[in-house]
BAGUVO-905038 format. One line per 3 residues: their letters; for each residue x, y, z of C-alpha. Coordinates in Angstrom, 1 decimal. Layout:
N
a	X Y Z; ...
//
This chain:
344
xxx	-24.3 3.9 2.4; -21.8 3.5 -0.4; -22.6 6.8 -2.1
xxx	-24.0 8.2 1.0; -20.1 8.1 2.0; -19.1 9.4 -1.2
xxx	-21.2 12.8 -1.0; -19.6 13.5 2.3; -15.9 12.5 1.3
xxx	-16.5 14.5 -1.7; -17.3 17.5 0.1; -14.1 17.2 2.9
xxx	-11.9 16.2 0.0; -12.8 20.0 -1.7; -11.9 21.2 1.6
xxx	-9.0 19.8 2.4; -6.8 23.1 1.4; -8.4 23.9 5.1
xxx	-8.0 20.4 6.8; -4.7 19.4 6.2; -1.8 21.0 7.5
xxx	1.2 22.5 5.0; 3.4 19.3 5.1; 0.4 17.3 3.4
xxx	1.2 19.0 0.3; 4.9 18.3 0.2; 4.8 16.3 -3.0
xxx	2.2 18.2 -4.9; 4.4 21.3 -4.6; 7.3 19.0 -6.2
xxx	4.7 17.6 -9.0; 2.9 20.6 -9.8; 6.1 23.3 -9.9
xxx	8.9 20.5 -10.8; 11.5 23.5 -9.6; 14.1 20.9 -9.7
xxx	13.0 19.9 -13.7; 12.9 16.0 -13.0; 9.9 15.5 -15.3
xxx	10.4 12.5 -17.5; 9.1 8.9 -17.5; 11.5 6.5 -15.5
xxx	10.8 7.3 -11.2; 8.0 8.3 -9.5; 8.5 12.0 -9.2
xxx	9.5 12.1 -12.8; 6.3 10.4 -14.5; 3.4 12.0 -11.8
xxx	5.1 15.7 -13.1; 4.8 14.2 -17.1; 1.1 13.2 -16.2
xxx	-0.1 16.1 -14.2; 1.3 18.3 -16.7; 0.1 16.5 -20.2
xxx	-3.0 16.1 -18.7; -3.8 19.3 -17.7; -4.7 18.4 -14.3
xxx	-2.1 20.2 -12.4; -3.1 23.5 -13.7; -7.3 22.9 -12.1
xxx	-8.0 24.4 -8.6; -7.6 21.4 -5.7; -11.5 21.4 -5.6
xxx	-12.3 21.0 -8.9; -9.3 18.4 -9.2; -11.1 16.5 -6.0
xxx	-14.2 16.9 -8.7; -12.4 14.7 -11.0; -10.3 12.4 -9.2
xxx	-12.2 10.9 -6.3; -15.4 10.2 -8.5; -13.0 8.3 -10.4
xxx	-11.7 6.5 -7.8; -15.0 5.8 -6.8; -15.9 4.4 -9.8
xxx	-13.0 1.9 -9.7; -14.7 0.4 -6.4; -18.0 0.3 -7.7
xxx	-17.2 -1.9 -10.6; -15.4 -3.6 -8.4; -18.4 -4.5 -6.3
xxx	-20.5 -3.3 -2.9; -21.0 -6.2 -0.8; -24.7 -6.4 0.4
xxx	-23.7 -5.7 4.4; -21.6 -2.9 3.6; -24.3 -0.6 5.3
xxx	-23.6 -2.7 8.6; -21.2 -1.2 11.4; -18.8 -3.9 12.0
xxx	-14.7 -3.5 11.9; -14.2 -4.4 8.2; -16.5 -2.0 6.9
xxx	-15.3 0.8 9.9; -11.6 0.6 8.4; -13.0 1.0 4.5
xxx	-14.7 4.2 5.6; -12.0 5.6 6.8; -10.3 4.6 4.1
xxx	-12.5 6.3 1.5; -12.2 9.1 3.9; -8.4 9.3 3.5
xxx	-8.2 8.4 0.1; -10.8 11.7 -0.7; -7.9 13.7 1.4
xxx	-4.9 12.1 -0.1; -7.1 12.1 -4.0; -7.5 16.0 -3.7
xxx	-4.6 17.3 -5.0; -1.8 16.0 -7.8; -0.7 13.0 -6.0
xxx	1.1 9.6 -7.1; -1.0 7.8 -5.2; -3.8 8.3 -7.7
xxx	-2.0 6.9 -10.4; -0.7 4.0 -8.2; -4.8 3.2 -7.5
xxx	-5.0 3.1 -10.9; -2.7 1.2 -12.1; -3.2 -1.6 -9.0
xxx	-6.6 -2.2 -9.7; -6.0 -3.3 -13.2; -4.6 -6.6 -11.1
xxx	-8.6 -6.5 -9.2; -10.3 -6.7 -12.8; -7.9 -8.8 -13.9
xxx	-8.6 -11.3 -11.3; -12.2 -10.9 -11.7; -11.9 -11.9 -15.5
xxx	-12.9 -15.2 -17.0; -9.2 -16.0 -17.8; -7.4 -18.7 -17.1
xxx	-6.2 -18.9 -13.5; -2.7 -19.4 -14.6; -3.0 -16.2 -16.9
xxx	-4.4 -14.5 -14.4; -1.3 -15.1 -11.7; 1.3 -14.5 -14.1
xxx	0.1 -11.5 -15.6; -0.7 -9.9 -12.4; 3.0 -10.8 -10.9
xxx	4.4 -8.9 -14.1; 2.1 -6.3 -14.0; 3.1 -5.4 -10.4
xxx	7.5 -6.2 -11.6; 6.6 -3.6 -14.8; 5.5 -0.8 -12.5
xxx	8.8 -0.7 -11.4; 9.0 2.0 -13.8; 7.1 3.9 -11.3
xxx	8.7 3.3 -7.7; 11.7 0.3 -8.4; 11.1 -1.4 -4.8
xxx	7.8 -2.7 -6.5; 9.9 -5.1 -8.6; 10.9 -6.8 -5.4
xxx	6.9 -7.5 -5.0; 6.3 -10.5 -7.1; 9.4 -11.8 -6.2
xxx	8.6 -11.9 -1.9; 4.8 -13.1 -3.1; 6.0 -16.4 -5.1
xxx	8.7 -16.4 -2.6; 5.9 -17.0 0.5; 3.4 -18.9 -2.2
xxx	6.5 -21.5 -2.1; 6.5 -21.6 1.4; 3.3 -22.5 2.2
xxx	4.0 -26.0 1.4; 6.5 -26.3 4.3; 4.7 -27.7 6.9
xxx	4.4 -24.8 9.3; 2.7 -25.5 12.7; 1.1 -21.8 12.3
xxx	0.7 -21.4 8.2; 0.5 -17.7 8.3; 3.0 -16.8 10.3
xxx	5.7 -19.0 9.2; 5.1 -17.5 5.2; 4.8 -13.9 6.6
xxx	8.4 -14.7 8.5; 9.5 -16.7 5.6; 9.2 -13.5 3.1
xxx	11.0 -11.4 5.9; 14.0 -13.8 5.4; 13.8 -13.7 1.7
xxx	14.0 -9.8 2.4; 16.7 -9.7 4.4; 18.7 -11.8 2.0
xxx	17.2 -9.5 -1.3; 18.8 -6.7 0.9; 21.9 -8.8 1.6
xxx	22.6 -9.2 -1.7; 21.7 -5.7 -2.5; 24.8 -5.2 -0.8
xxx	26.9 -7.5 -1.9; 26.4 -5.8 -5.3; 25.4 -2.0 -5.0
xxx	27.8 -1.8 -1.5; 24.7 -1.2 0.3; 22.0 -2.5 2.4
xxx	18.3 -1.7 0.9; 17.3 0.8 3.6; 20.4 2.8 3.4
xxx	19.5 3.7 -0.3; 15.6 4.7 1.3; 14.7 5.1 4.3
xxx	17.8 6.1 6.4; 18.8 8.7 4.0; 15.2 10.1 4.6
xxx	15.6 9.8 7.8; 18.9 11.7 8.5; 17.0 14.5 6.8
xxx	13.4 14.7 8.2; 14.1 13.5 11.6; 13.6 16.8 13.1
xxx	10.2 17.6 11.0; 7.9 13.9 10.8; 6.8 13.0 14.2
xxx	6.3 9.6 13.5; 9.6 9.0 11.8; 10.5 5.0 12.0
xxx	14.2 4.8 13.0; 15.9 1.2 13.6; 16.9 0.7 17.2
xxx	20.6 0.2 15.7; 22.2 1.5 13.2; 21.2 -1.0 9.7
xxx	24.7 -0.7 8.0; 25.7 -3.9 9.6; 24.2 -7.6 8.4
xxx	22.5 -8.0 11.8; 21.2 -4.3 11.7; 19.6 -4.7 8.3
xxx	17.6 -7.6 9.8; 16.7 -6.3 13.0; 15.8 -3.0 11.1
xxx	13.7 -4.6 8.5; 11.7 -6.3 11.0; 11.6 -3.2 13.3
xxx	10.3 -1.5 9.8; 7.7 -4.2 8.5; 6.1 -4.0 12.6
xxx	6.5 -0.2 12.7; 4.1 0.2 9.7; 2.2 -3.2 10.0
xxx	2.0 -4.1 13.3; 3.0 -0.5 14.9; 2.5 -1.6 19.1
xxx	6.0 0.1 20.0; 5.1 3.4 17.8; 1.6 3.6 19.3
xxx	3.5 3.5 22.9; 6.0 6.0 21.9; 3.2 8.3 20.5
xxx	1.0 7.7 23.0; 0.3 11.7 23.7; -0.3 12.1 20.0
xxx	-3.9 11.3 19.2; -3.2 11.6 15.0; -0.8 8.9 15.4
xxx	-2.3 7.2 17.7; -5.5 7.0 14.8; -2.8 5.8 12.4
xxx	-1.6 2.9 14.3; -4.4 1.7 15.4; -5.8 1.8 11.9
xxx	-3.0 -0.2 10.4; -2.9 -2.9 13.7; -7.0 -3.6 12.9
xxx	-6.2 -4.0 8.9; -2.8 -6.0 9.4; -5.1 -8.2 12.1
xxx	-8.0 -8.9 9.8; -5.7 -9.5 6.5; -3.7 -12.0 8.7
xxx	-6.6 -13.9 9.7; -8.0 -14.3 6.1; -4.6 -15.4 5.1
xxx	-4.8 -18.4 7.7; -7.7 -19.1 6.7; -7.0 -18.8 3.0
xxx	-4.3 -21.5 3.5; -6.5 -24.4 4.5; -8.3 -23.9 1.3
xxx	-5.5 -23.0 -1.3; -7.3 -24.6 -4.3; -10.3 -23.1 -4.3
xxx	-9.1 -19.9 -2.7; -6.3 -19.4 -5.1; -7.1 -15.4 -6.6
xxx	-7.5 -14.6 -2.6; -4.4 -16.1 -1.5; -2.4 -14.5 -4.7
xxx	-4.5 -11.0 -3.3; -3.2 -11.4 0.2; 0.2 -12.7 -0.6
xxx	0.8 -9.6 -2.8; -0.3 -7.4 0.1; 2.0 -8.9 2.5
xxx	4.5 -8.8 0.2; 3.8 -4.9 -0.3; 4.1 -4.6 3.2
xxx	7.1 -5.8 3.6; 8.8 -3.7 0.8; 7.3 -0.8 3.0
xxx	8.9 -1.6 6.5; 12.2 -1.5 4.1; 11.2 1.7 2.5
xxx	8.8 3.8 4.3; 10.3 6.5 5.8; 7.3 7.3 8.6
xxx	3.5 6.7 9.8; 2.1 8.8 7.9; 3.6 8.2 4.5
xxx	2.9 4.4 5.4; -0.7 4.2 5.2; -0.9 7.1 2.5
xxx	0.9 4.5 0.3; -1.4 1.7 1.9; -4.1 4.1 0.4
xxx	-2.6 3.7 -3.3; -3.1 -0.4 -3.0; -6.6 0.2 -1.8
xxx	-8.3 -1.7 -4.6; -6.3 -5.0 -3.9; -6.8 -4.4 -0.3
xxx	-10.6 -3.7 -0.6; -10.6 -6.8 -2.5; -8.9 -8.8 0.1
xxx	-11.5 -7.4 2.6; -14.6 -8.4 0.2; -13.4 -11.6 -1.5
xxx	-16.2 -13.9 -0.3; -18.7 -11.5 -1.5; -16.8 -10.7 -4.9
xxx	-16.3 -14.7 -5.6; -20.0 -15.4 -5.9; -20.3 -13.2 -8.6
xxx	-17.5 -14.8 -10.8; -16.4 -18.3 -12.0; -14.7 -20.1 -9.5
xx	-11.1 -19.8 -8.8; -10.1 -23.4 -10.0
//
């Protein structure tokens, strides 16, 4: 099933020059022609240009590029493992198809999202190692602070994960959802203080300026209900932001005559669902659940930085696609954690 899929994403990926529609290749016009010469190493616009270009892969035709990329990708979920019911059709396994679906879309052309995939699943192997659990932790919360090289808003990552580690030892009456709302308070005040010393709220430096400008072009553009230049419209819009991509039930009912977003939401609602549920779960168990828990806790995290940042739908779960190896961990854990020491 596993490389049954991958022949057949292989093949749509080559063609996706004759899927997708123009917009789809917004930022691999940017990387591959760089008409605005930001190439350097600092940003994420700046280093995808330095590494398309010094490794020659921006200069290979999309289908021969799809030749290189999504084997590689592949590859990275392979050694991380197939679970043995992976050829079974139940919901887990429905939402990683689709997944490797997407990513052989998104992986066909210069895109930041492969090195993103990269880089994440450095954190999977790590976790998988026979270091200490201690090691393990720390190292992956700096790995994830250091690629703030990349995209900055991943430095506030580690931080919201040992922020909602801390608060599951308050004695919440429903474990999950008081950490998930306890690192949407420790957002709102990140952003607070954002503007206390920048003179601006977190989303006006992303997403609203984003906004302003595509508003008329993305369909499923997330806009606050209020404008978020006030203390109580930064928290109503982070929350608004972190449910629009997470938890999207007011997007699906606003789109509800659009069947491609209609795919998206849904898609994200399932995931969100099943990584919430392993999360409660994980918290009855911390010791001996520990690498999970760190897994999930960096998700949530991650999705939280995206209803700050992510400017629409679309872009949401294209990013989502970039965090795939922790995510496909999260999914897989109880198969993985057979095959490795345990986590205490």
């Amino acid at each position: 099933m596993f490389f049954g899929l991958f022949a057949i994403n292989l093949i749509i990926g080559m063609m996706s020059l004759l899927i997708l529609p123009e917009r789809y290749f917004n930022d691999t016009i940017i990387i591959v022609f760089d008409h605005y010469h930001e190439i350097g190493w600092i940003g994420s616009y700046p280093f995808a240009i330095t590494f398309y270009k010094y490794t020659g892969l921006k200069f290979l035709p999309f289908p021969i590029l799809t030749l290189i990329q999504y084997p590689i990708v592949i590859y990275i979920l392979y050694k991380i493992g197939i679970p043995s019911n992976f050829d079974k059709f139940n919901l887990k396994n429905m939402l990683v198809y689709i997944a490797l679906m997407l990513t052989a879309l998104y992986m066909s052309m210069p895109t930041k999202e492969f090195i993103t995939f990269l880089y994440v699943s450095m954190i999977v192997f790590l976790y998988k190692s026979d270091k200490t659990p201690r090691f393990k932790i720390i190292t992956s919360l700096a790995l994830i602070f250091c690629f703030g090289f990349f995209r900055q808003y991943y430095m506030i990552i580690p931080i919201l994960a040992v922020g909602m580690y801390c608060a599951t030892f308050i004695k919440f009456k429903n474990k999950a959802f008081g950490t998930v709302v306890s690192g949407l308070l420790l957002t709102m005040f990140l952003s607070f203080s954002h503007n206390v010393v920048k003179g601006e709220f977190l989303s006006q430096s992303s997403r609203e300026g984003y906004t302003d400008q595509w508003k008329k072009d993305v369909t499923s553009i997330i806009i606050s209900p209020i404008p978020q230049n006030t203390w109580y419209g930064e928290s109503l819009g982070i929350v608004y932001g972190f449910m629009a991509v997470n938890v999207p039930v007011i997007e699906y009912l606003k789109h509800i005559l659009s069947p491609q977003i209609l795919v998206f939401a849904i898609y994200q609602l399932l995931l969100f669902s099943i990584l919430i549920v392993r999360l409660s779960r994980c918290l009855q168990d911390k010791k001996n659940r520990q690498f999970e828990l760190w897994t999930l806790l960096l998700l949530f995290a991650y999705f939280m930085v995206q209803g700050v940042f992510e400017p629409d739908l679309g872009t949401s779960i294209r990013h989502k696609m970039g965090f795939l190896p922790l995510i496909y961990y999260a999914l897989y854990y109880d198969h993985f954690r057979k095959k490795v020491q345990p986590d205490a």
